[in-house]
NUVEX-684937 format. One record per residue: y, z, x of N, C-alpha, C in turn. Coordinates in steps of 0.1 Angstrom, whole numbers, padded with zeros to 4 digits, always signed. Atoms other than C-alpha are relative to their C-alpha. Last residue first. Layout:
<rs>
YZXYZXYZX
...
</rs>
This chain:
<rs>
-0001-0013+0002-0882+0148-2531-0015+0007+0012
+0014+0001-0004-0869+0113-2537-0003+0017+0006
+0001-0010-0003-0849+0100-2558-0013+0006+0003
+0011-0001-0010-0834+0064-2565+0000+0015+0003
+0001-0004-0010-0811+0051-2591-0014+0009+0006
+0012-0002-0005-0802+0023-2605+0001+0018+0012
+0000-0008-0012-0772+0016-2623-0009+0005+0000
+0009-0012-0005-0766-0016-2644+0003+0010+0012
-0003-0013-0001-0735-0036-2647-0008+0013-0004
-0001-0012+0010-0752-0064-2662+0007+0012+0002
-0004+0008+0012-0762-0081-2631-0002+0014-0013
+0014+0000+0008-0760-0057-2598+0002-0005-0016
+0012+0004-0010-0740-0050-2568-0012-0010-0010
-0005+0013-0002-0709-0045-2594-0009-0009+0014
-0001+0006+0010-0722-0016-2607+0001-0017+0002
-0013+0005+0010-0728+0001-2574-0004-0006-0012
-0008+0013+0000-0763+0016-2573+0015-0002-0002
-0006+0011+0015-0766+0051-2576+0000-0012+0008
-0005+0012+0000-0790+0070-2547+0004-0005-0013
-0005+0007+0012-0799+0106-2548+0008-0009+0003
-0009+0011-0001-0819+0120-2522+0003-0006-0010
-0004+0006+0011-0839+0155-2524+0015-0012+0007
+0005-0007+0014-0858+0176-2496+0006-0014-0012
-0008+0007+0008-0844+0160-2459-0013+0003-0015
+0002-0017+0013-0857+0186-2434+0000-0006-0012
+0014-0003+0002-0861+0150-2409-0006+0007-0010
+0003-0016+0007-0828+0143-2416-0011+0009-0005
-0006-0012-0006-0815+0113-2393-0003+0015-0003
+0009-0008-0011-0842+0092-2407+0007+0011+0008
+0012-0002+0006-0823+0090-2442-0009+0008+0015
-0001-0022-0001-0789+0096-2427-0012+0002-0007
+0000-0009-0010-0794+0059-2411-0001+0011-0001
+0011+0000-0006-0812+0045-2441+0006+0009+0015
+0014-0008+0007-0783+0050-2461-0012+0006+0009
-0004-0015-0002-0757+0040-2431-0010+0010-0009
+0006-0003-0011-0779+0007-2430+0007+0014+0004
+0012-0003+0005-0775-0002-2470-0006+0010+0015
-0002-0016+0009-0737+0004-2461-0017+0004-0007
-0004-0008-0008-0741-0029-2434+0003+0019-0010
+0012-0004-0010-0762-0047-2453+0003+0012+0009
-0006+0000-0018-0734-0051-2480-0017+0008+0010
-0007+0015-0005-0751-0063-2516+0003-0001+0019
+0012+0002-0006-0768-0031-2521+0003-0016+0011
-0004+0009+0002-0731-0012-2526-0013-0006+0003
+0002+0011-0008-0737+0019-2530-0002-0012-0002
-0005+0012-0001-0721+0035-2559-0003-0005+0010
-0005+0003+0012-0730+0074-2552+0006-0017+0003
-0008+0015-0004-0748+0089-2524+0002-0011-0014
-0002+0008+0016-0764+0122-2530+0012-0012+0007
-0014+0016-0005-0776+0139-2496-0004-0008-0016
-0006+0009+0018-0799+0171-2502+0009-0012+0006
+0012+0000+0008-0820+0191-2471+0004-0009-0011
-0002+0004+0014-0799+0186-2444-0011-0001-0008
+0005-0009+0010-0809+0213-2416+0006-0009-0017
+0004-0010+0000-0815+0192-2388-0004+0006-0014
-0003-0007+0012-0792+0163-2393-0013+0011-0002
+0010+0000+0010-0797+0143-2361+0007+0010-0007
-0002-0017+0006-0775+0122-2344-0010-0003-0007
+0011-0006+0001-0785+0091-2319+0002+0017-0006
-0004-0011+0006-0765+0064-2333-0009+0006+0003
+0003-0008-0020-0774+0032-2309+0003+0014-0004
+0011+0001-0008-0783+0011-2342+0002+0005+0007
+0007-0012+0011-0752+0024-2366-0015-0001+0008
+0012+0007-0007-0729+0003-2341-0008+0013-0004
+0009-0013-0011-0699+0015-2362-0007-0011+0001
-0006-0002-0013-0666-0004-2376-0009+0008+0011
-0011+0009-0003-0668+0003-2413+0001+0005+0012
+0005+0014-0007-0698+0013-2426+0010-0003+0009
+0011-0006-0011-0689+0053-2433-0006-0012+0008
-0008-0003-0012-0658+0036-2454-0007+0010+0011
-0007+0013-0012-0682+0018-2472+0007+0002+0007
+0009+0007-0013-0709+0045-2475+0007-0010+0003
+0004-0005-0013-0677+0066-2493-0014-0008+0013
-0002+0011-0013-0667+0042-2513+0001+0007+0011
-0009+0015+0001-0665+0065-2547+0000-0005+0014
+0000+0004+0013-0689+0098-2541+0003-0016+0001
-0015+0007-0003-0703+0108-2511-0006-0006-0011
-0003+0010+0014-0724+0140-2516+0012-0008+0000
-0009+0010-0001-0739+0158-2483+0001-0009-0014
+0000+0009+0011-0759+0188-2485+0012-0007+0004
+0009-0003+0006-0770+0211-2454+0001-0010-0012
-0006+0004+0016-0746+0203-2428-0015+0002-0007
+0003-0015+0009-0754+0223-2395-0001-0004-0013
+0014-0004-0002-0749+0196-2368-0008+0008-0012
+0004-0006+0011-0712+0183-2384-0012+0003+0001
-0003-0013-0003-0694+0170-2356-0002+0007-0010
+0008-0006-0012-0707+0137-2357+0001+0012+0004
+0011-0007+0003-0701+0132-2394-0006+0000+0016
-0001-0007+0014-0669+0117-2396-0011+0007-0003
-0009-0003+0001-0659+0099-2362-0002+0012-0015
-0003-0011-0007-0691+0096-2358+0009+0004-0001
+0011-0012+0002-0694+0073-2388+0001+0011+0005
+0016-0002+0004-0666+0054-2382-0009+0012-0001
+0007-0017+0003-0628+0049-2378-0014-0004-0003
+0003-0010-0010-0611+0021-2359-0007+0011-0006
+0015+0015-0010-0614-0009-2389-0001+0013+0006
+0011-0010-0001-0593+0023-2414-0013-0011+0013
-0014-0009-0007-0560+0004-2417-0013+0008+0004
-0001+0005-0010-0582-0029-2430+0006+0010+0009
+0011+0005-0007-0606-0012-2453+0006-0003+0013
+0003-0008-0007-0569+0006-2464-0017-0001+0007
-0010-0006-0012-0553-0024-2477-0008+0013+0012
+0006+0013-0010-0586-0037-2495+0008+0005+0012
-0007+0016+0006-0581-0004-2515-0004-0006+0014
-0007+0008-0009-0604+0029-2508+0010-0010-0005
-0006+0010+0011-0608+0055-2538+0010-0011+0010
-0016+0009-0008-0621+0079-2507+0010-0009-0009
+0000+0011+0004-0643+0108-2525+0011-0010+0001
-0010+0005-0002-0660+0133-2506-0001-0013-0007
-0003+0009+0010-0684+0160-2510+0013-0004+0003
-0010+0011+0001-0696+0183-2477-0001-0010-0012
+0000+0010+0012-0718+0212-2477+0015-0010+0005
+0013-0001+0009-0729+0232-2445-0004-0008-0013
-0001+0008+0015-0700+0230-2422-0012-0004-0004
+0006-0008+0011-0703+0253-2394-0003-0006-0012
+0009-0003-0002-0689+0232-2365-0013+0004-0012
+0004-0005+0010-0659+0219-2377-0020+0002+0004
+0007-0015-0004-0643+0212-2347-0003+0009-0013
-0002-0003-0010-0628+0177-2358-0008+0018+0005
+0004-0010-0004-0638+0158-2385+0000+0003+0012
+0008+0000-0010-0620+0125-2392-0004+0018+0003
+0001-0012-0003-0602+0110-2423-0012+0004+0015
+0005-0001-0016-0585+0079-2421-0005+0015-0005
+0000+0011-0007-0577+0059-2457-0004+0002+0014
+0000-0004-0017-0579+0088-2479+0000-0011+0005
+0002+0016-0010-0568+0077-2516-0001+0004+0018
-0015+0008-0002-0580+0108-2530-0003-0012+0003
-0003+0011+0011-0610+0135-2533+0015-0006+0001
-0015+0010+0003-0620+0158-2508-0002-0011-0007
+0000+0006+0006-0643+0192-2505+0010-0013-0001
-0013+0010+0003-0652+0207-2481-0004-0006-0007
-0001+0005+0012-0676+0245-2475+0015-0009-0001
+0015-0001+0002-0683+0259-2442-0003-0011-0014
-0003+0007+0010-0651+0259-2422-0020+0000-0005
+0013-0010+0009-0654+0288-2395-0002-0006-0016
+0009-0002-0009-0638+0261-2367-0012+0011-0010
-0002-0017+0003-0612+0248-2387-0014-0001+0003
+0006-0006-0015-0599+0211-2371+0001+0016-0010
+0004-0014+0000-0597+0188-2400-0002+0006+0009
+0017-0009-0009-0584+0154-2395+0003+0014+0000
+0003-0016+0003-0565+0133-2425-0008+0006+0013
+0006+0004-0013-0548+0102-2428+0000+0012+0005
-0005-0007-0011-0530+0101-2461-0015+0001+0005
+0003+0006-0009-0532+0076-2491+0008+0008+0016
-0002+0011+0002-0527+0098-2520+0003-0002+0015
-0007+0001-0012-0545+0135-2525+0004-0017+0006
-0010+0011+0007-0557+0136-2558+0009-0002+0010
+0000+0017+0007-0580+0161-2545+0013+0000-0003
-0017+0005+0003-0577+0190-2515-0005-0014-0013
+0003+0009+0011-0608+0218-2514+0014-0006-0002
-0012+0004+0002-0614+0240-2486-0002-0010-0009
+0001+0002+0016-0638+0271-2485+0015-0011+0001
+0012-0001+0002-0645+0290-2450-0001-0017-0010
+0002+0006+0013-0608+0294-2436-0017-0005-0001
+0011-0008+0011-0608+0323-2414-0005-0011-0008
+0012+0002-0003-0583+0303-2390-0012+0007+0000
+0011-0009+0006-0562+0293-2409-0012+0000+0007
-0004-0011-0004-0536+0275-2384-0005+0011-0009
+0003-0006-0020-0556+0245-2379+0004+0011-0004
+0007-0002-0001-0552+0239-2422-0007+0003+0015
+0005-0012+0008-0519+0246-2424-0017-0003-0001
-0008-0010-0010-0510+0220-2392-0003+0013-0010
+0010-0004-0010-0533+0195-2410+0003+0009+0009
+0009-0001+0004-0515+0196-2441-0008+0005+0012
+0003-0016+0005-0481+0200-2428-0013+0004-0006
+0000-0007-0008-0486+0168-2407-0002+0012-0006
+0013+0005-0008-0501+0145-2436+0001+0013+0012
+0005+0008-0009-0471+0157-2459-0015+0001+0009
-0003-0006-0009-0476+0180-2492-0001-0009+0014
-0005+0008-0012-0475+0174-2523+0001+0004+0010
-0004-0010-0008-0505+0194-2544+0011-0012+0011
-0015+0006+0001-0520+0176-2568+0009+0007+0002
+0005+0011+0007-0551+0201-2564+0017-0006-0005
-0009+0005+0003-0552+0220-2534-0002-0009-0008
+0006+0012+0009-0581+0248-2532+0017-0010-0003
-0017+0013+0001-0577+0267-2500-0002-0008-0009
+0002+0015+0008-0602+0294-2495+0013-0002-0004
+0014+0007+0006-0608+0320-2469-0001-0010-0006
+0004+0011+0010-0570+0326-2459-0013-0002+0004
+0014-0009+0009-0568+0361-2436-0007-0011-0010
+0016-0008-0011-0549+0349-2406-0007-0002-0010
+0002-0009+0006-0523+0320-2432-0008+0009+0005
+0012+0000+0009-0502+0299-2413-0004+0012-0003
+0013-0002-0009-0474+0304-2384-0013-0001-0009
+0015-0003+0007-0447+0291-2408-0011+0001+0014
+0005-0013+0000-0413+0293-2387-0015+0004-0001
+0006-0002-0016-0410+0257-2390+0000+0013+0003
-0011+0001-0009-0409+0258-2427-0003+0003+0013
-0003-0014-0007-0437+0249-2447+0015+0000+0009
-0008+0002-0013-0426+0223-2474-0003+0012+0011
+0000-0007-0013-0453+0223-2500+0004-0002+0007
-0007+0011-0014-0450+0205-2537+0003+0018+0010
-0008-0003-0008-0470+0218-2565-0003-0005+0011
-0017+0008+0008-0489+0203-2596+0008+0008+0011
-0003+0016+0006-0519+0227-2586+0014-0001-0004
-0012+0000+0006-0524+0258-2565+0002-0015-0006
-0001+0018+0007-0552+0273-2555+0014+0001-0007
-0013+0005+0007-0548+0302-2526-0008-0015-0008
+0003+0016+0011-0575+0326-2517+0011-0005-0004
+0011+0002+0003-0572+0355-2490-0007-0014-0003
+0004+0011+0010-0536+0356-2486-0013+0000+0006
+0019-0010+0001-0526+0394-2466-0008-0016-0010
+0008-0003-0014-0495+0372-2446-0011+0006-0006
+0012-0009+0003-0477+0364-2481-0007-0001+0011
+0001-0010-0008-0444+0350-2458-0011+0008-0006
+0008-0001-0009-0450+0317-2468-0001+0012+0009
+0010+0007+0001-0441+0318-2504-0011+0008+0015
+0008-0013-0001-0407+0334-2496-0016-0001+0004
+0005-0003-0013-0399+0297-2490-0008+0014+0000
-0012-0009-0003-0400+0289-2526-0008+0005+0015
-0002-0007-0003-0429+0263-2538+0011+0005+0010
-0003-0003-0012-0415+0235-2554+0000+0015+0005
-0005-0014-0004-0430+0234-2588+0001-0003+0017
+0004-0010-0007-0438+0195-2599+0008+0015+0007
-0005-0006-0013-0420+0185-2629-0011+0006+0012
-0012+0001-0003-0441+0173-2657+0006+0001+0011
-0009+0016-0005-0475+0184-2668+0018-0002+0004
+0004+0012+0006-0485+0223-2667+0008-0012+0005
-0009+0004+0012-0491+0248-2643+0002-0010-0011
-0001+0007+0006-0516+0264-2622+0008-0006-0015
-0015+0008+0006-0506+0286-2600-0007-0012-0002
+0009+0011+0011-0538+0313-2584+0015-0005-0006
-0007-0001+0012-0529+0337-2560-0006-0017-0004
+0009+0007+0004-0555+0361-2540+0012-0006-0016
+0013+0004-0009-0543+0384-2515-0005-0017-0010
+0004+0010+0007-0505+0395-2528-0011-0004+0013
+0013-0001-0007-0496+0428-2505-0008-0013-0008
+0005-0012+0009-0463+0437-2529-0017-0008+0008
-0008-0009-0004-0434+0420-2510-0011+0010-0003
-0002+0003-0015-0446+0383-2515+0001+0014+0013
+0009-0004-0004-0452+0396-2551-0003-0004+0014
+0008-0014+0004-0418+0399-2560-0012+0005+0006
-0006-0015-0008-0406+0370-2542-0002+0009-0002
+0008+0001-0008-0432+0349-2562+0005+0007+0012
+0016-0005-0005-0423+0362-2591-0006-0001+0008
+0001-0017+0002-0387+0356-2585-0013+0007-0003
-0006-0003-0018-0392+0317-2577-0001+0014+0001
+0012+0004-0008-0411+0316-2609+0002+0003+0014
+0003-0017+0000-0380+0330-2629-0014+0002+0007
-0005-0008-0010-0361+0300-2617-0009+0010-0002
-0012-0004+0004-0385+0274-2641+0007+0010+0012
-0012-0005-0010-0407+0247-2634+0006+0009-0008
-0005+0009-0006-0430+0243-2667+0004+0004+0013
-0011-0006-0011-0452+0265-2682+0004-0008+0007
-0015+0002+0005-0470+0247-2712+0012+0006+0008
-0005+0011+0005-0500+0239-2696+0010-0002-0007
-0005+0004+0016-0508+0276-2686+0009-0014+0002
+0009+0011+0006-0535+0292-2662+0012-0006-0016
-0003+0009+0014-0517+0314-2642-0005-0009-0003
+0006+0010+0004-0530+0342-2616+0004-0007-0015
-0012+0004+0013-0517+0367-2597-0008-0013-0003
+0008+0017+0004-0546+0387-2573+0013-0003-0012
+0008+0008-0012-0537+0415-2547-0004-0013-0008
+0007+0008+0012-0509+0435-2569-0009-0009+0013
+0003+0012+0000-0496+0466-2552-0005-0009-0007
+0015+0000-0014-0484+0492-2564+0004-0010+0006
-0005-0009-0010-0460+0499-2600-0011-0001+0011
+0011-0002-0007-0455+0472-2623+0005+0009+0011
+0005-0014+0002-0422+0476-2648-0017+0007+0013
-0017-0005-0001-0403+0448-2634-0006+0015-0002
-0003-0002-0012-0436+0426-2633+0012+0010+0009
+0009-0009+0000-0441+0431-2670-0001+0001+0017
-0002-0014+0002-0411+0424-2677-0010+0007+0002
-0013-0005-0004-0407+0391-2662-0004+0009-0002
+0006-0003-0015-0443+0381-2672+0009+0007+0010
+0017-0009+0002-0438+0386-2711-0005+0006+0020
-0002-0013+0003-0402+0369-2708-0011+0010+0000
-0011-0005-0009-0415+0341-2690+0003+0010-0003
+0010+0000-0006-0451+0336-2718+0013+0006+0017
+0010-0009+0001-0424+0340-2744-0008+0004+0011
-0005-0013+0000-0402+0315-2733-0002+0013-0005
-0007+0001-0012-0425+0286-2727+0006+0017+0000
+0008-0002-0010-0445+0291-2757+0004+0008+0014
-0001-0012+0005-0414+0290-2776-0011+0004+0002
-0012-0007-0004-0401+0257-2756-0004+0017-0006
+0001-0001-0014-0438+0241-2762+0011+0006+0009
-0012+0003-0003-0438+0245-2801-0001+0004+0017
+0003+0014-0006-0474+0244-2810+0017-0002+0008
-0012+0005+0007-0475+0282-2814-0002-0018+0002
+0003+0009+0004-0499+0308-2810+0008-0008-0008
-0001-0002+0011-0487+0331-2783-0007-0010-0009
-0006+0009+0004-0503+0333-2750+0005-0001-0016
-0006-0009+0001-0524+0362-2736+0014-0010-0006
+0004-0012+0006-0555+0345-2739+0016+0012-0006
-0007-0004+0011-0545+0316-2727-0004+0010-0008
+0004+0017+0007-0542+0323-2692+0003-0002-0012
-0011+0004+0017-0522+0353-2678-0006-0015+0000
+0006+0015+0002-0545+0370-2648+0009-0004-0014
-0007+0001+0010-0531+0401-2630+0001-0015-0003
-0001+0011+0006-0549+0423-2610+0003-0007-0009
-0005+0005-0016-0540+0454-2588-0004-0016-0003
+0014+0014-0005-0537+0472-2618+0005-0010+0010
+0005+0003-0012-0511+0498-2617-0014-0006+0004
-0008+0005-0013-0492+0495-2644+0003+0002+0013
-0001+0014+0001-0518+0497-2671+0010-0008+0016
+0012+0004-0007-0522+0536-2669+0001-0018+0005
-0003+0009-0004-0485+0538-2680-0016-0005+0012
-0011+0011+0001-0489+0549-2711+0006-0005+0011
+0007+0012-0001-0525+0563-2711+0017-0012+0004
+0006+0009-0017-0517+0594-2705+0001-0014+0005
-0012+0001-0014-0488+0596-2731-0008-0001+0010
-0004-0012-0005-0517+0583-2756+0012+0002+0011
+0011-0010+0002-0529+0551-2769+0001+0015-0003
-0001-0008+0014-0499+0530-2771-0008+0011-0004
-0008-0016-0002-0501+0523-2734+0003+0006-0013
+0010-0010+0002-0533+0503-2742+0013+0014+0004
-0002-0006+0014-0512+0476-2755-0006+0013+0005
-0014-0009+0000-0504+0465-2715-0004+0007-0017
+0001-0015-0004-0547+0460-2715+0017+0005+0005
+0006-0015+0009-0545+0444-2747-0002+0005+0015
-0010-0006+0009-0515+0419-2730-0007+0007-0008
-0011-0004-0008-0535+0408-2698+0010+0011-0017
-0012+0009+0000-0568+0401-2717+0012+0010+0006
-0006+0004+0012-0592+0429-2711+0010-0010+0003
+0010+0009+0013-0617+0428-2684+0008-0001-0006
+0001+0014-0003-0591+0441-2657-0008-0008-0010
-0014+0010+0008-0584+0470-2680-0003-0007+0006
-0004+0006+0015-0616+0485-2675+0006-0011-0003
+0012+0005+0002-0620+0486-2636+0000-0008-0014
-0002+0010-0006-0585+0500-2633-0013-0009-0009
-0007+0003+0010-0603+0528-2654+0009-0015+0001
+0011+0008+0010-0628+0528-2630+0010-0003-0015
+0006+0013-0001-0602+0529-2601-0003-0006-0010
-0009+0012+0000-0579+0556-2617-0007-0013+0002
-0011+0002-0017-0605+0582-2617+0002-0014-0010
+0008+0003-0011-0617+0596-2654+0008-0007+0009
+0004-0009-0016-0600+0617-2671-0006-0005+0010
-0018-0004-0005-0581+0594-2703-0004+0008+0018
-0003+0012-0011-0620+0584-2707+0013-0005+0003
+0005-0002-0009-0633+0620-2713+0007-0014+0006
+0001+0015-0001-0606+0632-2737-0007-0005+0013
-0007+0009-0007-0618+0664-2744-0005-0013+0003
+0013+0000-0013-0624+0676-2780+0009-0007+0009
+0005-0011-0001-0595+0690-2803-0011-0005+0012
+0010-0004+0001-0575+0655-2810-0010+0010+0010
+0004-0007+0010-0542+0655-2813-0009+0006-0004
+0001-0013-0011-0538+0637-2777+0004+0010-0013
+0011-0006-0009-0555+0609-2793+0004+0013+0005
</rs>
């Protein structure tokens, strides 16, 4: 290119829009683009985003020469990066644990990281590295197949918006102590989360999601909350660890909610333990509620239906499933109303 007699208009243009470019391209055609020209050779290494799914992956079946390709590829390209980086993101099933993970995450702990993304593959869960907790500009964190120790130091995250934990280890206390101490967070999402006893206190929360073995969860100063989906995957053990919790306990502090979708044994663990006749909440602005697997059989989960029915005057669309097991044949019925 730099042979050629006319000028080069898209070597001149500002840094952003060219930024701009290379984020569309897969991670490894926008490092090829240093071949271009001497301008161009190190345009690449200062993008402030940096996504490696599989795109940028070799094509191999061998899971060791995956592995060490996709490490050596991210090692060096982090070695040569020049700025900051605000978004890191991995999407690969064949990256296991390894040390050179810990060193990326020191790297970019140092370089203004807003928005990181860690998804890895089967096996070992990744123990995040203390450094971890010192990213102070975090925005958005998902992280799957990893284990979370904050350290008593950890003051949480100011700036965190969204929290997506998916088979994520992390005790009962450090859960609810990182979610109080975000206190931006808008956007939370924890599944496969195993028999823990959960209460939310985030006051600009707007959007939850939960899936697991929950056995206690309770809403606490969540004011704002607009959608809610939850699914408990109760056992007989936790009917009986859960008698003290009810309704209010889980949707009294939720004025604002706009859609509500309980999945797996959610109206039975909304039955359990209330006086659903002297309930005087109302649901204002719910316009949707989907309710999944009710049980027709229990009177007492037919009467939490009916309770968020009149409780929602605004109430636009309801979607009722039958349990399976309420009903011959393992049919499912359902009901909608509009």
């Amino acid at each position: 290119m730099d042979d050629f007699s006319g000028p080069d208009l898209i070597s001149d243009l500002p840094q952003s829009i060219i930024e701009t470019i290379l984020i569309q391209l897969p991670i490894r055609d926008a490092v090829r683009t240093s071949i271009l020209s001497r301008k161009w050779r190190y345009k690449w290494s200062t993008i402030t985003q940096l996504v490696f799914d599989e795109k940028c992956y070799p094509n191999s079946t061998d899971r060791e020469v995956v592995q060490k390709s996709v490490v050596e590829f991210i090692t060096r390209l982090l070695f040569l990066h020049q700025g900051p980086i605000h978004k890191f993101q991995i999407v690969n099933t064949s990256l296991q644990t390894c040390p050179a993970i810990n060193q990326w995450i020191l790297f970019l702990s140092r370089n203004d990281l807003k928005d990181l993304d860690l998804e890895l593959g089967e096996g070992e869960f990744f123990r995040m590295p203390s450094c971890f907790f010192s990213c102070e500009k975090l925005t958005r964190l998902e992280l799957s197949r990893c284990e979370l120790y904050p350290p008593a130091s950890f003051k949480g995250f100011s700036y965190l918006k969204c929290l997506n934990l998916h088979q994520v280890l992390i005790s009962p206390e450090a859960i609810e102590s990182l979610i109080s101490s975000c206190p931006l967070l808008e956007n939370l999402s924890l599944s496969y989360f195993d028999c823990l006893a959960l209460t939310v206190r985030a006051p600009n929360l707007k959007y939850l999601c939960l899936e697991g073995e929950f056995k206690e969860i309770c809403l606490v100063d969540t004011p704002l909350l607009v959608e809610l989906s939850v699914a408990m995957y109760m056992t007989d053990e936790h009917m009986e660890q859960s008698s003290t919790c009810n309704f209010v306990k889980f949707l009294g502090g939720v004025p604002n909610l706009e859609r509500l979708v309980g999945l797996i044994d959610f109206t039975k663990y909304l039955s359990i333990g209330n006086d659903l006749g002297h309930l005087a909440i109302m649901y204002n602005n719910l316009e949707t509620i989907e309710m999944y697997q009710v049980s027709f059989e229990d009177m007492k989960e037919i009467l939490v239906v009916f309770r968020l029915i009149t409780s929602s005057p605004n109430l636009k669309e309801l979607h009722i499933s039958v349990s399976p097991y309420s009903l011959q044949h393992n049919s499912v019925v359902i009901f909608k109303y509009h």
